[in-house]
DOTI-172477 format. One record per residue: residue in one letter; x, y, z of N, C-alpha, C, O, CB in turn. Coordinates in nm, 2 decimals. Glycine has a CB too. Example, Ala and Ser with C-alpha at 12.3 -4.5 7.8 and 13.67 -1.06 7.14 Angstrom:
<nodes>
[node a, [1.32, -0.57, 0.78], [1.23, -0.45, 0.78], [1.32, -0.33, 0.78], [1.42, -0.33, 0.85], [1.13, -0.45, 0.90]]
[node s, [1.28, -0.22, 0.71], [1.37, -0.11, 0.71], [1.29, 0.00, 0.79], [1.34, 0.11, 0.80], [1.41, -0.06, 0.57]]
</nodes>
This chain:
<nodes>
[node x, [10.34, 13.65, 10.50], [10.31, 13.67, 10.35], [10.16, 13.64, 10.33], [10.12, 13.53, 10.36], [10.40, 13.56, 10.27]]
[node x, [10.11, 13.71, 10.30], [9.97, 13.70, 10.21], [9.95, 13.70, 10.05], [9.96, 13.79, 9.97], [9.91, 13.82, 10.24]]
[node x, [9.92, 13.59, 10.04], [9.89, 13.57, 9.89], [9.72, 13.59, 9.79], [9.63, 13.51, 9.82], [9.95, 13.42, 9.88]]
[node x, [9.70, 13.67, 9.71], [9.56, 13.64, 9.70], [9.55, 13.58, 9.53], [9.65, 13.57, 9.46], [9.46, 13.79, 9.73]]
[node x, [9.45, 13.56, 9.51], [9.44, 13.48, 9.38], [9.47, 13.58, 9.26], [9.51, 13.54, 9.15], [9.28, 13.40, 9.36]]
[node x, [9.46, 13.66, 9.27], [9.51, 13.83, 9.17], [9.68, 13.83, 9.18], [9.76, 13.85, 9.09], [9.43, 14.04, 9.26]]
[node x, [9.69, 13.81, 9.27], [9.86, 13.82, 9.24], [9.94, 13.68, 9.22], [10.06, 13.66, 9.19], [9.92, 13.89, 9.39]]
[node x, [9.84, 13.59, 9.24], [9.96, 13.47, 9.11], [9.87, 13.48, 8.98], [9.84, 13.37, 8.93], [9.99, 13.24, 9.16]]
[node x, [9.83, 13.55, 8.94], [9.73, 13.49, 8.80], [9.58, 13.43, 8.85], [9.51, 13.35, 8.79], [9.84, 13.34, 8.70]]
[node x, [9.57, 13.46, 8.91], [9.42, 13.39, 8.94], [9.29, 13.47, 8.89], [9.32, 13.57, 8.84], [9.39, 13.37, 9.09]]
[node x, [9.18, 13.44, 8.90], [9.04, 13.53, 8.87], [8.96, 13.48, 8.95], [8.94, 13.37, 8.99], [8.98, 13.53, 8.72]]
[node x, [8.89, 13.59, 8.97], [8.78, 13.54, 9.07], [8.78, 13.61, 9.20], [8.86, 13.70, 9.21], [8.80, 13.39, 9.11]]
[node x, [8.69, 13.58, 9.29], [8.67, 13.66, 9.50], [8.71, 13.51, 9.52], [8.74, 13.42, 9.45], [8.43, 13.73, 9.61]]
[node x, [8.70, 13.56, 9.69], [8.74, 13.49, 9.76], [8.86, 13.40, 9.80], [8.82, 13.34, 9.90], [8.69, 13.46, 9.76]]
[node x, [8.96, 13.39, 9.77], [9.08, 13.33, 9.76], [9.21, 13.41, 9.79], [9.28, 13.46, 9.71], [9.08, 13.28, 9.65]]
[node x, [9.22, 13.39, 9.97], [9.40, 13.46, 9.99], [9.44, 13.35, 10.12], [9.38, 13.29, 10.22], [9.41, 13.68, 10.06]]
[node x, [9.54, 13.35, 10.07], [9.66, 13.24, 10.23], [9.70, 13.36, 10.27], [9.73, 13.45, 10.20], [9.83, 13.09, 10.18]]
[node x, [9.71, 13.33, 10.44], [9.78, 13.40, 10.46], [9.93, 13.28, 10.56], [9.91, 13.20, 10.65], [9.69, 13.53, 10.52]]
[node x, [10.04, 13.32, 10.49], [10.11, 13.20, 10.57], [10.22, 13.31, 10.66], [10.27, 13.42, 10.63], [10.21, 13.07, 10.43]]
[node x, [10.24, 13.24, 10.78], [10.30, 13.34, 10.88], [10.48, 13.28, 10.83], [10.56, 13.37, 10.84], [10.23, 13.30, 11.08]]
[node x, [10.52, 13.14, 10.79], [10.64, 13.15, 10.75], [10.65, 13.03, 10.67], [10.57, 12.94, 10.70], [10.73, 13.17, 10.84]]
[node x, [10.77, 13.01, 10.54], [10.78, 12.92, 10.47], [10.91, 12.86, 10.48], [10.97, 12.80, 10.38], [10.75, 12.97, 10.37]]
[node x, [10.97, 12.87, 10.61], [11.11, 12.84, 10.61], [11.20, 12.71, 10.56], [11.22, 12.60, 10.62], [11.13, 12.85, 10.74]]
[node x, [11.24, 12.75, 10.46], [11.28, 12.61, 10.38], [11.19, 12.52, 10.31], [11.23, 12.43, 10.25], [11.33, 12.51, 10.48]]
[node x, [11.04, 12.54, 10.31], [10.88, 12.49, 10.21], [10.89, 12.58, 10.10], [10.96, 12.68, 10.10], [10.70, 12.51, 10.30]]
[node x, [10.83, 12.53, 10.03], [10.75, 12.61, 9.87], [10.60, 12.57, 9.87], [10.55, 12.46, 9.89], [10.82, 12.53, 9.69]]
[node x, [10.56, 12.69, 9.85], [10.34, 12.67, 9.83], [10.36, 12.60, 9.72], [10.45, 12.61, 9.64], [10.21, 12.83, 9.79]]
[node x, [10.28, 12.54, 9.72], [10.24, 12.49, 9.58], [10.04, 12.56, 9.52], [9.96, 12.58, 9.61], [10.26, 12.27, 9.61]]
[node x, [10.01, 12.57, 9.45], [9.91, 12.57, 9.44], [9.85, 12.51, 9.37], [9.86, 12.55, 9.26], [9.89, 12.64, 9.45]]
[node x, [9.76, 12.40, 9.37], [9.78, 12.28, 9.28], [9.62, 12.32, 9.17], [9.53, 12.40, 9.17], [9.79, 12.10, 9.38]]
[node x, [9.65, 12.21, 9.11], [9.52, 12.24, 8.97], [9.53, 12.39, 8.91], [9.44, 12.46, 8.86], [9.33, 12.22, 9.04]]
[node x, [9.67, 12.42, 8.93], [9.65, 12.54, 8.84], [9.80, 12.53, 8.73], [9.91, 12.51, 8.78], [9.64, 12.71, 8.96]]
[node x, [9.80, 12.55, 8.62], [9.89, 12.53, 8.53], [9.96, 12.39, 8.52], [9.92, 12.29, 8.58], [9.99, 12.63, 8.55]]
[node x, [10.08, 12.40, 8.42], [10.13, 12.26, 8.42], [10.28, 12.31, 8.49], [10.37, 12.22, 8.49], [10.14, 12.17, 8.24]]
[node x, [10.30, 12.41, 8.52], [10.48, 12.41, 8.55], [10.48, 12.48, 8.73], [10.38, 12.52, 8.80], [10.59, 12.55, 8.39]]
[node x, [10.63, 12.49, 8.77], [10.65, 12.55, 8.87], [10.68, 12.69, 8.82], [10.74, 12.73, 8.72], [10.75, 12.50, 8.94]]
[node x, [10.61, 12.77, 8.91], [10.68, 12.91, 8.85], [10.72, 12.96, 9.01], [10.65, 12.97, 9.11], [10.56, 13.04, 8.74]]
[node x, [10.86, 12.99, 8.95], [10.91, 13.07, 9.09], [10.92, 13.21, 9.05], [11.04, 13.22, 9.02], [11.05, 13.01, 9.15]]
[node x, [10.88, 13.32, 9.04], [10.92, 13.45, 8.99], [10.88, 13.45, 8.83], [10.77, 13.41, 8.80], [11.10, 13.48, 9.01]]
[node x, [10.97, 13.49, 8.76], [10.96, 13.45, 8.62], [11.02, 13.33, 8.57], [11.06, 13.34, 8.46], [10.99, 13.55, 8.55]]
[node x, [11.04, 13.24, 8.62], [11.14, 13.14, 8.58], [11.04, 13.01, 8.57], [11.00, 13.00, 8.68], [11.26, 13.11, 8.69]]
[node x, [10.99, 12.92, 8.49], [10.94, 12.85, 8.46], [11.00, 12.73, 8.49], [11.12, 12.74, 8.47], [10.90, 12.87, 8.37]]
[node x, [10.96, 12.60, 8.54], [10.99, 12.48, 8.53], [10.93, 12.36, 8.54], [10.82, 12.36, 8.61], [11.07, 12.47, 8.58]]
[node x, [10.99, 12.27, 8.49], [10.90, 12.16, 8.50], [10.86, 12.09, 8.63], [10.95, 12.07, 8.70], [10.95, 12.07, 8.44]]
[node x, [10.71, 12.04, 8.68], [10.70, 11.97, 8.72], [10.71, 11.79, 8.68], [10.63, 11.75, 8.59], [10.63, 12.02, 8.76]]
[node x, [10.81, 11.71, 8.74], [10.81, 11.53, 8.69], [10.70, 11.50, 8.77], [10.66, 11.52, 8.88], [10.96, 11.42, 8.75]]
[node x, [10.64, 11.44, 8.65], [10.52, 11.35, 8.66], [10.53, 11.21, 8.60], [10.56, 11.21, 8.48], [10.41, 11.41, 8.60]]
[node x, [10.52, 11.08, 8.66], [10.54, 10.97, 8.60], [10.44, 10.85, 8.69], [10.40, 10.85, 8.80], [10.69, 10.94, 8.59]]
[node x, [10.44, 10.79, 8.59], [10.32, 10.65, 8.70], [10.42, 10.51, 8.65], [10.49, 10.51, 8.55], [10.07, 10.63, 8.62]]
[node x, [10.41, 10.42, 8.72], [10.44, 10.29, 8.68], [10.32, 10.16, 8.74], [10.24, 10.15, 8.84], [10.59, 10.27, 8.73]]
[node x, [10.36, 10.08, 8.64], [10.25, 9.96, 8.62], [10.25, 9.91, 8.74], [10.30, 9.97, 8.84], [10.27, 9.84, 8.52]]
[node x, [10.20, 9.83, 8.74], [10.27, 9.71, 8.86], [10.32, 9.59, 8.77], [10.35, 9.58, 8.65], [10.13, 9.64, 8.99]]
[node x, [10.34, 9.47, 8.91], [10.46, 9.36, 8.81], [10.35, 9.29, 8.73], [10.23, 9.25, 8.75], [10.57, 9.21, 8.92]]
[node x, [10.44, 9.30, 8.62], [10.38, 9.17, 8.53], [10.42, 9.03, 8.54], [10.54, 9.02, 8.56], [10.41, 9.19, 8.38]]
[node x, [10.37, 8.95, 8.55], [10.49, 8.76, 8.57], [10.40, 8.68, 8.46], [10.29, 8.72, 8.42], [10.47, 8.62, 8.79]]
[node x, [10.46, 8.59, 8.42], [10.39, 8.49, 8.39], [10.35, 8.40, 8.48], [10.25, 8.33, 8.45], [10.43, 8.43, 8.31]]
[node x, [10.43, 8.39, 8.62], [10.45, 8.31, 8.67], [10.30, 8.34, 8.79], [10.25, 8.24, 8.85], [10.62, 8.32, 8.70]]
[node x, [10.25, 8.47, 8.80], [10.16, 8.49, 8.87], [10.03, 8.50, 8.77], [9.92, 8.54, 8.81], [10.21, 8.61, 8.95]]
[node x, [10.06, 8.46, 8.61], [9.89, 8.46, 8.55], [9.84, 8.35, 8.61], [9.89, 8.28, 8.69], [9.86, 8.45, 8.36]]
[node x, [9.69, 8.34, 8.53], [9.64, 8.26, 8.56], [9.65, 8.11, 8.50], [9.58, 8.02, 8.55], [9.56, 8.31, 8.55]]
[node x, [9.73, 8.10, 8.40], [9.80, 7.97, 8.38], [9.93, 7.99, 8.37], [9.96, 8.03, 8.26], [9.77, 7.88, 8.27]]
[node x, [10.03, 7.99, 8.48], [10.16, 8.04, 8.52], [10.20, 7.95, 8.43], [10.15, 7.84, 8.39], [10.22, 8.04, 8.67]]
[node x, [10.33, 8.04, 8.39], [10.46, 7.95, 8.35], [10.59, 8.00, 8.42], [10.59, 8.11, 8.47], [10.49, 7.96, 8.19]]
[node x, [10.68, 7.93, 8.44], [10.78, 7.95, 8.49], [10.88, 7.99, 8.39], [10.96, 7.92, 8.33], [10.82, 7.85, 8.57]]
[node x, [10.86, 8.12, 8.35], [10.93, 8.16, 8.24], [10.96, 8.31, 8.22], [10.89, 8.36, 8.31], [10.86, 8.11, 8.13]]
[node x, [11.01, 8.39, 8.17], [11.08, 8.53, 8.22], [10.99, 8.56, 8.05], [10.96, 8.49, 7.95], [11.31, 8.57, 8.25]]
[node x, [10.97, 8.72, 8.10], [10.88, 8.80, 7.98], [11.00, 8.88, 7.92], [11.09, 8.92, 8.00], [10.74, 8.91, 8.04]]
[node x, [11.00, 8.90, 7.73], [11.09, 8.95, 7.70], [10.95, 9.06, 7.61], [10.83, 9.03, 7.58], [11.22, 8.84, 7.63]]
[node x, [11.04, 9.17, 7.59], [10.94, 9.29, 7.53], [11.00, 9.37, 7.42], [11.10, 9.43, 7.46], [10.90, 9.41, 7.63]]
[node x, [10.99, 9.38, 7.33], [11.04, 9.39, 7.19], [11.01, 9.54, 7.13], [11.09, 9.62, 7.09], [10.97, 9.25, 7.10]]
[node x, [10.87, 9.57, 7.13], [10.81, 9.70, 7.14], [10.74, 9.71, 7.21], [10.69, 9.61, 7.26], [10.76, 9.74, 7.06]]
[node x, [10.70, 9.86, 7.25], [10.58, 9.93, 7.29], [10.54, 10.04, 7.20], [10.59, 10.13, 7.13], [10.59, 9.99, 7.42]]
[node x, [10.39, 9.99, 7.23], [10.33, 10.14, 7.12], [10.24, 10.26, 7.24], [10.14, 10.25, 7.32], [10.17, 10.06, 6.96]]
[node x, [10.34, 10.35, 7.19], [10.26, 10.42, 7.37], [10.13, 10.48, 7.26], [10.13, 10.49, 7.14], [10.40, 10.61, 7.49]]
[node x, [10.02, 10.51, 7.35], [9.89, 10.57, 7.32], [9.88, 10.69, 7.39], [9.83, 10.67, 7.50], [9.77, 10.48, 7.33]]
[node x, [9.92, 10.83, 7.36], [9.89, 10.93, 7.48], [9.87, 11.04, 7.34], [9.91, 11.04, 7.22], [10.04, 10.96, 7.63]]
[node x, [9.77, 11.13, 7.45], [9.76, 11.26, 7.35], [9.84, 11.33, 7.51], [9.83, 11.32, 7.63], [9.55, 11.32, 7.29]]
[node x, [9.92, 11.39, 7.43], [10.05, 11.46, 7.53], [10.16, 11.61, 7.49], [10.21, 11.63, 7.38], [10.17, 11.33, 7.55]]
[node x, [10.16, 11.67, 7.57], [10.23, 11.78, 7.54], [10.40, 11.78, 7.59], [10.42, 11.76, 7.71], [10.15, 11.90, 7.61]]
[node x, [10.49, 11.80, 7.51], [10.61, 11.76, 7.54], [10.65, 11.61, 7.51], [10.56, 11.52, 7.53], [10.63, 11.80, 7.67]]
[node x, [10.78, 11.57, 7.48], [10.78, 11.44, 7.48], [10.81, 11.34, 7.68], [10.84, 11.39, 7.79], [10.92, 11.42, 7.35]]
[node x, [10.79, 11.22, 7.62], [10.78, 11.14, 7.70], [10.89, 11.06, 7.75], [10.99, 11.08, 7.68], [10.70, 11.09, 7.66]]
[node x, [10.91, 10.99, 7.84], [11.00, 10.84, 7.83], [10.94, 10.76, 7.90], [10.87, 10.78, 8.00], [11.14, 10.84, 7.89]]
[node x, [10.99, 10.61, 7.84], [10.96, 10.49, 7.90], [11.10, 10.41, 7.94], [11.20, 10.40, 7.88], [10.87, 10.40, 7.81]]
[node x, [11.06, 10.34, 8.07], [11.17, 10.25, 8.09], [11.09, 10.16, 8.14], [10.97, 10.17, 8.15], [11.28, 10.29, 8.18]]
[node x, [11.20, 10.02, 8.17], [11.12, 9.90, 8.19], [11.18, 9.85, 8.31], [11.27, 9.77, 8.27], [11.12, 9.79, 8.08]]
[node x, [11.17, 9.85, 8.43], [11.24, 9.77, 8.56], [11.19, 9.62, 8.58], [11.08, 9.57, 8.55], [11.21, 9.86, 8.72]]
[node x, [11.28, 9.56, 8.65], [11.24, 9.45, 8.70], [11.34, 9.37, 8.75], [11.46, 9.40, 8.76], [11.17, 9.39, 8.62]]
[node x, [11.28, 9.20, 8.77], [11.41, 9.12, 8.86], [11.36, 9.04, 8.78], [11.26, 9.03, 8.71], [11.43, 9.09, 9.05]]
[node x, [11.52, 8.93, 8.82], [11.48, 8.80, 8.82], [11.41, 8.67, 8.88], [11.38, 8.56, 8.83], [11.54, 8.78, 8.82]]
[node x, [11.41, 8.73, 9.00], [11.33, 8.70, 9.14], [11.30, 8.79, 9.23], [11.36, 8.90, 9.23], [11.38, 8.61, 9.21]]
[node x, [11.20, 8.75, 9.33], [11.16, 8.86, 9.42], [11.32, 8.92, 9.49], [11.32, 9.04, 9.52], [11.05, 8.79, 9.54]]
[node x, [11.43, 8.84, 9.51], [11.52, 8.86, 9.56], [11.68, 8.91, 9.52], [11.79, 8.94, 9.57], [11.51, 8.76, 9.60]]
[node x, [11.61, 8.91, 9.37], [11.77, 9.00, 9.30], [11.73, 9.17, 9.29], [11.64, 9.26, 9.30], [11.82, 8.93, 9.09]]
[node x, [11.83, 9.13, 9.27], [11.87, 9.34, 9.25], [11.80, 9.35, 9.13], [11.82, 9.26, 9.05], [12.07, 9.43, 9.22]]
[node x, [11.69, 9.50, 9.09], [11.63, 9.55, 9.00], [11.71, 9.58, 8.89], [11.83, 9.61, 8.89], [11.57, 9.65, 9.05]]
[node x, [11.64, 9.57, 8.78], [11.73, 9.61, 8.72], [11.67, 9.72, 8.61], [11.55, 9.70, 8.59], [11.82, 9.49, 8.67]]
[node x, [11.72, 9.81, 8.56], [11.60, 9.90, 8.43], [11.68, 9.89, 8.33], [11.80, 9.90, 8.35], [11.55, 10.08, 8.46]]
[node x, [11.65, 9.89, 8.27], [11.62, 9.93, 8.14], [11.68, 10.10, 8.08], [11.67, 10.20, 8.15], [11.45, 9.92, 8.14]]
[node x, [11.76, 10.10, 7.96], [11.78, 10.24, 7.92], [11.69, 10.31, 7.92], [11.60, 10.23, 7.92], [11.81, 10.27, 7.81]]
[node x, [11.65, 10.41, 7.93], [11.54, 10.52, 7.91], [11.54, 10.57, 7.82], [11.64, 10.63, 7.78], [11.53, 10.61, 7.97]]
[node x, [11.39, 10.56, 7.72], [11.38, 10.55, 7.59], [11.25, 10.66, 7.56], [11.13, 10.64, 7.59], [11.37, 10.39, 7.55]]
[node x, [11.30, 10.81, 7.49], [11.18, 10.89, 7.45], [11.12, 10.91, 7.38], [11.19, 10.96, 7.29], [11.17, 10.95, 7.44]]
[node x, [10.98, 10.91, 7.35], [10.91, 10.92, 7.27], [10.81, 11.04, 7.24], [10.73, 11.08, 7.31], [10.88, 10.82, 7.29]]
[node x, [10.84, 11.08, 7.11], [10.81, 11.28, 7.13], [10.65, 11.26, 7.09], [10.60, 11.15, 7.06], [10.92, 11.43, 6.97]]
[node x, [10.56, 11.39, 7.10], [10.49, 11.42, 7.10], [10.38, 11.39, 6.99], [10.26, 11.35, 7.00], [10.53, 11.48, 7.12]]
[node x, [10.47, 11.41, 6.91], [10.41, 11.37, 6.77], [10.50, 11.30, 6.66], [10.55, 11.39, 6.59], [10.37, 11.49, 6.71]]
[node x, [10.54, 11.17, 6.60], [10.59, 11.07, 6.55], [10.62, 11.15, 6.38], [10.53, 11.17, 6.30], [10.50, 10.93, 6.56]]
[node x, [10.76, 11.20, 6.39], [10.75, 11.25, 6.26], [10.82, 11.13, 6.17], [10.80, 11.15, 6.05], [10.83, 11.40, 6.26]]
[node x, [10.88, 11.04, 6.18], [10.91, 10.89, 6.16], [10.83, 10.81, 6.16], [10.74, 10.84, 6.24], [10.97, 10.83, 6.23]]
[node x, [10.81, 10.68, 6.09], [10.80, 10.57, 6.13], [10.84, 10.52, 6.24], [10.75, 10.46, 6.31], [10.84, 10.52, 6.07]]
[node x, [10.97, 10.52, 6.27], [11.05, 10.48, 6.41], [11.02, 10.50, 6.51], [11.03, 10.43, 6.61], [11.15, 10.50, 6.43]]
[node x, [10.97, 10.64, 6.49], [10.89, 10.72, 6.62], [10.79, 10.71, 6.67], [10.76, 10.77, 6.77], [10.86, 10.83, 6.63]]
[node x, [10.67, 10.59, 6.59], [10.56, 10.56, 6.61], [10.58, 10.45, 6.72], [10.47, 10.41, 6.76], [10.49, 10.51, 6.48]]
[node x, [10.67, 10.39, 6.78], [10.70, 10.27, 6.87], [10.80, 10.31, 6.93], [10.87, 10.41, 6.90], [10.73, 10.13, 6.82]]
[node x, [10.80, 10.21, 7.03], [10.97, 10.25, 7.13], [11.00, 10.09, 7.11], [10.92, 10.00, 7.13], [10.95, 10.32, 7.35]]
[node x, [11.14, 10.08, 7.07], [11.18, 9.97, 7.03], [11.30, 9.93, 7.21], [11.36, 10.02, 7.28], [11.25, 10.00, 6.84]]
[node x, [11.30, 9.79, 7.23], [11.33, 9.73, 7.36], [11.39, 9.61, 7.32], [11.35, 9.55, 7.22], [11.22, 9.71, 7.45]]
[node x, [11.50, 9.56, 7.41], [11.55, 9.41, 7.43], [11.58, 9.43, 7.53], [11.68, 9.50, 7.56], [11.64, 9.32, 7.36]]
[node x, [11.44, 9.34, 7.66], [11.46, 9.37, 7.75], [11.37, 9.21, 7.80], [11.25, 9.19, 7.78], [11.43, 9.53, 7.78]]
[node x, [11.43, 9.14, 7.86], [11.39, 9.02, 7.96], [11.42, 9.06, 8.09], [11.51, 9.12, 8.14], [11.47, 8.89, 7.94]]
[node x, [11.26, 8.98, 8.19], [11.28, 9.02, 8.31], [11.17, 8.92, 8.31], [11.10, 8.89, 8.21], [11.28, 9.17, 8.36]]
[node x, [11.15, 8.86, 8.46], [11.07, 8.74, 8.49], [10.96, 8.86, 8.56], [10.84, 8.85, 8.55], [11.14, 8.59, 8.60]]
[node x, [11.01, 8.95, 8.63], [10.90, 9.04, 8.74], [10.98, 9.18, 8.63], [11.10, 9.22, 8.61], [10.94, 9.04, 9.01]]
[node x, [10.82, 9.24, 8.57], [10.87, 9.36, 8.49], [10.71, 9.47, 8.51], [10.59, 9.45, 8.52], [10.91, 9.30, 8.28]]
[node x, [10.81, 9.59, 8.53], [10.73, 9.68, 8.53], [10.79, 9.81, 8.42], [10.90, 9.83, 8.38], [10.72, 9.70, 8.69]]
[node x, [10.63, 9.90, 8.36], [10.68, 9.98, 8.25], [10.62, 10.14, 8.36], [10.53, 10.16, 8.44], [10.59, 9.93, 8.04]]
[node x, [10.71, 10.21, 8.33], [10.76, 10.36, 8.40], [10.78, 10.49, 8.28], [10.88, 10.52, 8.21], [10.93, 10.34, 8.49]]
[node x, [10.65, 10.54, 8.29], [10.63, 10.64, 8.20], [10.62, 10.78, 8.27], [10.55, 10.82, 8.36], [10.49, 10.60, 8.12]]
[node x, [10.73, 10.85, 8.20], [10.72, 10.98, 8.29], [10.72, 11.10, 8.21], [10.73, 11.08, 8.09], [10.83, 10.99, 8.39]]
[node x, [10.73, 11.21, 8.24], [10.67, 11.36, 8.18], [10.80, 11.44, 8.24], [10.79, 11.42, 8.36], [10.50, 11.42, 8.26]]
[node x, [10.92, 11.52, 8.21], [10.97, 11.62, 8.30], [11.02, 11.77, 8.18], [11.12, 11.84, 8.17], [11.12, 11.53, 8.39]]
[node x, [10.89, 11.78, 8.10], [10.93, 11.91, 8.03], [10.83, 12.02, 8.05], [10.71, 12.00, 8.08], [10.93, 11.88, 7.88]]
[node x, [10.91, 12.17, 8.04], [10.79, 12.28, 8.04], [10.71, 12.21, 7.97], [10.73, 12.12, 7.89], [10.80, 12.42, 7.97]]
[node x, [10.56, 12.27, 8.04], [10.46, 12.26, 7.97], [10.38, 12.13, 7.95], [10.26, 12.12, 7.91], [10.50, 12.30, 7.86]]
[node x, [10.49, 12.01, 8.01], [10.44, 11.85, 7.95], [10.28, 11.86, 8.02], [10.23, 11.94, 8.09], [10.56, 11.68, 8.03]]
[node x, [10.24, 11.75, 7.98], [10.08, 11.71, 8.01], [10.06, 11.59, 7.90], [10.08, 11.61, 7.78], [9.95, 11.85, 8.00]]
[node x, [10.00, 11.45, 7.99], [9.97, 11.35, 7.90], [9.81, 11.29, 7.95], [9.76, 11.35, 8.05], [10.10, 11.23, 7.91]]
[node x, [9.77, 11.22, 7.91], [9.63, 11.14, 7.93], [9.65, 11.00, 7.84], [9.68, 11.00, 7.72], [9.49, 11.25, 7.86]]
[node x, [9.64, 10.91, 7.89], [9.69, 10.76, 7.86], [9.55, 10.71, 7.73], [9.43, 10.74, 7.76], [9.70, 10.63, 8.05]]
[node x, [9.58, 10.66, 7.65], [9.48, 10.59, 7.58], [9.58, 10.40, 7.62], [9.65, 10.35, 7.71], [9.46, 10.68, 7.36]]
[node x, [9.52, 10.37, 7.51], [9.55, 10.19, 7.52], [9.66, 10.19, 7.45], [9.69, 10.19, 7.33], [9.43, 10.07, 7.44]]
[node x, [9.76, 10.19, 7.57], [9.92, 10.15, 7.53], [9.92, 9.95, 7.51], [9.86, 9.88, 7.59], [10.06, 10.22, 7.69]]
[node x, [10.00, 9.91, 7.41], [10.05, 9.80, 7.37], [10.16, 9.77, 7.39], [10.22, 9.85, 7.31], [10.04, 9.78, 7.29]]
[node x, [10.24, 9.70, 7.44], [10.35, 9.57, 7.43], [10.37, 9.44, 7.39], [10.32, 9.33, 7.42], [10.38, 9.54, 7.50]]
[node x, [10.45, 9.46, 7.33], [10.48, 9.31, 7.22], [10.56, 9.23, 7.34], [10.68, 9.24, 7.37], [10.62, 9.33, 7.04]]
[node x, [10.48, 9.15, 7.39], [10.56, 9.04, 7.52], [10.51, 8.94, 7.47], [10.41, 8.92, 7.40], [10.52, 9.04, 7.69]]
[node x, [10.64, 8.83, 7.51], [10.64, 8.68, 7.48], [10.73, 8.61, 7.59], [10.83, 8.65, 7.66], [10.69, 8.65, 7.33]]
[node x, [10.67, 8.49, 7.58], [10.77, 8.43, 7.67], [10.91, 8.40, 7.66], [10.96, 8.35, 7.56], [10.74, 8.33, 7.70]]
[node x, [10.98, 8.43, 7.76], [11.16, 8.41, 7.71], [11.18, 8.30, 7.79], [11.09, 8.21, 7.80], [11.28, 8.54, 7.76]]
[node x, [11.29, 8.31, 7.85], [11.39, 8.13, 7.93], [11.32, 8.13, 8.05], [11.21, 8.18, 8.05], [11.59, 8.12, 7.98]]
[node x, [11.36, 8.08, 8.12], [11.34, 8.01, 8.27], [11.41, 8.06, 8.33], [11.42, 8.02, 8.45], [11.35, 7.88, 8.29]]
[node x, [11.48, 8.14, 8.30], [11.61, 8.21, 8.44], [11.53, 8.25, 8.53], [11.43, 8.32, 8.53], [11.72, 8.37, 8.40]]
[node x, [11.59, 8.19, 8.65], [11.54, 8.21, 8.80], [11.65, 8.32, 8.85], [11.63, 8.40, 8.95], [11.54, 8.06, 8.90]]
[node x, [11.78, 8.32, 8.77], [11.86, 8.40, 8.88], [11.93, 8.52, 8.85], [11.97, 8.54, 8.73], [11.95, 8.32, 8.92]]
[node x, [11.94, 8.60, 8.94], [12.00, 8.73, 8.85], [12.05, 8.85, 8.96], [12.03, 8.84, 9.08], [11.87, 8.80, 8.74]]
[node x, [12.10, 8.93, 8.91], [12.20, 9.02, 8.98], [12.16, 9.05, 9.15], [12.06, 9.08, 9.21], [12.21, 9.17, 8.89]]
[node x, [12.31, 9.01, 9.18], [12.29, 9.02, 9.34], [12.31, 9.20, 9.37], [12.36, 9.28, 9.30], [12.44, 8.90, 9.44]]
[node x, [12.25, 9.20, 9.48], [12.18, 9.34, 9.56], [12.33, 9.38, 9.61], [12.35, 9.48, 9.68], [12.04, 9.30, 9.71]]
</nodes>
């Protein structure tokens, strides 16, 4: 198969693969569009990033105390809507646990839609923001969370 940049949509010289077989692979060709296109069929590529752990227990004046999160205010200029979820444990040693998955569209035609509303405690928490629509594309500005300290539970669902 020989591919040149004129025959997926490209412009420009210089640019052809030539691949001798793809048995069971897909090319990708990257930095070009936001979706997969196989033929005429469009689809999404999932894109998502997550934090790392948050603790109190690892700030710099620890407490031994589990973080509860009430809202988030996501900050993204983005195409397609979004979702957030929230994973975490009770300790390094229990089973993870997440959070519903909660979406937040493009543009807030609500009040309600301006936040993503949560009751969610976790001593080790992480937030997981992901993309899986035609077309999606986000760029992060300064997202907020309403965290405070919750109980002391050390213990929680076995693996």
């Amino acid at each position: 198969m020989t591919v040149s940049n004129t025959l997926i949509g490209g412009t420009g010289t210089g640019f052809t693969i030539t691949v001798v077989t793809l048995a069971g692979y897909t090319l990708w060709q990257h930095e070009y569009g936001l979706d997969e296109l196989t033929g005429p069929t469009f689809s999404p590529i999932e894109s998502y990033f997550q934090t790392s752990d948050i603790s109190l227990a690892a700030a710099e004046q620890s407490q031994n105390k589990s973080l509860r999160v009430t809202i988030v205010e996501p900050d993204f200029v983005q195409s397609g809507p979004m979702t957030l979820s929230i994973t975490g444990r009770s300790n390094a040693r229990a089973k993870e646990v997440q959070s519903e998955v909660m979406e937040f569209p493009e543009t807030a035609t609500s009040p309600q839609e301006q936040v993503v509303f949560f009751k969610e405690i976790r001593r080790e928490m992480r937030f997981t923001f992901r993309s899986n629509t035609i077309g999606g594309d986000y760029q992060m500005g300064m997202c907020l969370a309403h965290v405070e300290a919750a109980d002391g539970t050390l213990l929680g669902a076995v693996p």
